[in-house]
N, C-alpha and C positions, 0 to 999 in steps of 0.2 A: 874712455869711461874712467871715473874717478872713482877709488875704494879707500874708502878709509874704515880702519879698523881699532880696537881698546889696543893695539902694541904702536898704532899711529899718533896718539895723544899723551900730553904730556902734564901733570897740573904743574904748576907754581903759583909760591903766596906772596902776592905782591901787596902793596901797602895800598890804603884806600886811595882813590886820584884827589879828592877832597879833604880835608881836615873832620873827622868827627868828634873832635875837642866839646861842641856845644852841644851834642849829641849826649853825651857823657855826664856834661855837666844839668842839663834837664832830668837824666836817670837820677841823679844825685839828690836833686829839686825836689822829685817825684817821691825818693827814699825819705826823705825829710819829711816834706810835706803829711806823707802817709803816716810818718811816727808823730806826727805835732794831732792828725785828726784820730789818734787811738787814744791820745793821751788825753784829748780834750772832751771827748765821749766818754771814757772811764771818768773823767773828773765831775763833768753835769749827771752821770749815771750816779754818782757816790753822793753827793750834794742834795739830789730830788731824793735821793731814799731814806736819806739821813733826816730829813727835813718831813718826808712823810712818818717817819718814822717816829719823832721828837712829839708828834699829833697825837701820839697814843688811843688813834682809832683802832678798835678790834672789830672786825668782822664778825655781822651777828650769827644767830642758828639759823634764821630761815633764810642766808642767802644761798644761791646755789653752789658755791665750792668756798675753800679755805677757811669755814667757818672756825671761829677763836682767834682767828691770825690779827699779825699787825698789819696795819697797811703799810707798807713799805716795796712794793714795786707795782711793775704796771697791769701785773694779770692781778695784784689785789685791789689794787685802785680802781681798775674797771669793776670788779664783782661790787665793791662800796659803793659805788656809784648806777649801780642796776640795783641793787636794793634799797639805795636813798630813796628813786624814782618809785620802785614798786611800793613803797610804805606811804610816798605821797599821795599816788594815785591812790589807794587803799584810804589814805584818809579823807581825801578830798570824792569819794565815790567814783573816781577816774576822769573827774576833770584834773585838766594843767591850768598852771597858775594863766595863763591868760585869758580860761573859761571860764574862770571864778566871776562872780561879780566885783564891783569897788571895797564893797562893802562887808564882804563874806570874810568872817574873822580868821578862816584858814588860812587866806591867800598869803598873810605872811609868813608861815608856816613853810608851804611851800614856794614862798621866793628866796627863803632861806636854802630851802632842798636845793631848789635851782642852782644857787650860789656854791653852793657845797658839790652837785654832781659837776658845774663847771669846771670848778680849781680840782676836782681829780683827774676828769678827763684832760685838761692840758698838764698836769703830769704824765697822765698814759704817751701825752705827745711828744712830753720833753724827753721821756724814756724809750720812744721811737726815734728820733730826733738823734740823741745820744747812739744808739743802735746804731743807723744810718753812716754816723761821723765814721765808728769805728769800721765799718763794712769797709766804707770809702777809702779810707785808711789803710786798709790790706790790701785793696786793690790796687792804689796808690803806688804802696811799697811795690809787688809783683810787677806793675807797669816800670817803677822806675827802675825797678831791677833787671827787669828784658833789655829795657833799651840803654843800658850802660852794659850789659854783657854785650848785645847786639853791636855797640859801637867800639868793644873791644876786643870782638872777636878778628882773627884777618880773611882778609880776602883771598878765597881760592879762585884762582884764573884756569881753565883747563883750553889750552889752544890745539885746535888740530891739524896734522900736519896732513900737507895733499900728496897724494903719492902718484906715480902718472900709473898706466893700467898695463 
């Protein structure tokens, strides 16, 4: 019978049998990478707001929240763009521009609204978008950061020795 026991084992740290050199250098990639996609989200984050903001749209009294505000991010940019819709439909008796007639003097009215709640919603996008980069970005950095500690940590070997009975 064979017994081995924890005073029969022995660890030692031996070197990996493979080179993790490109292991290392991927972690490194990944740190990069991650700081290149936070920088590039804070930068289209700063730009779309600057640029909503340069609009000098205020939010009126009957929308449902930030009423007074500037538009300049994407929870005001959406509430602008639910009450452009609501005001249209109010004007046009709750038809949309495509249930207008040709001829109905509103309809440009409301292809204007259209145009208008368009270019806020694809800020809402681009300020999702941005969000996005930067999430990606930390997660990025943490992935590159595991696997360049992972590749520089050493390798424990625990061998056991057989003892006869």
């Amino acid at each position: 019978m064979i017994d081995i026991t924890a005073s029969d084992t022995a660890a030692a740290v031996e070197p990996p049998t493979r080179s993790l050199g490109p292991v290392k250098v991927v972690g490194i990639l990944g740190i990069l990478a991650g700081i290149v996609l936070i920088v590039a989200g804070i930068v289209v984050w700063i730009v779309v707001s600057s640029q909503l903001r340069a609009e000098n749209i205020t939010i009126p009294d009957d929308a449902m929240a930030f009423q007074g505000q500037t538009v300049a991010g994407p929870f005001t940019a959406y509430v602008q763009a639910d009450i452009i819709q609501h005001h249209a439909l109010a004007l046009s008796d709750g038809k949309t521009y495509a249930e207008l007639d040709m001829d109905d003097p509103v309809r440009a009215t409301l292809m204007n609204a259209s145009f208008l709640r368009a270019s806020l919603f694809t800020s809402v996008v681009s300020f999702g978008v941005a969000f996005f980069a930067m999430g990606m970005g930390i997660l990025s950095i943490l992935f590159g950061w595991a696997l360049h500690r992972l590749a520089s940590a050493p390798v424990v070997v625990k061998r056991a020795r057989l003892a006869d009975a």
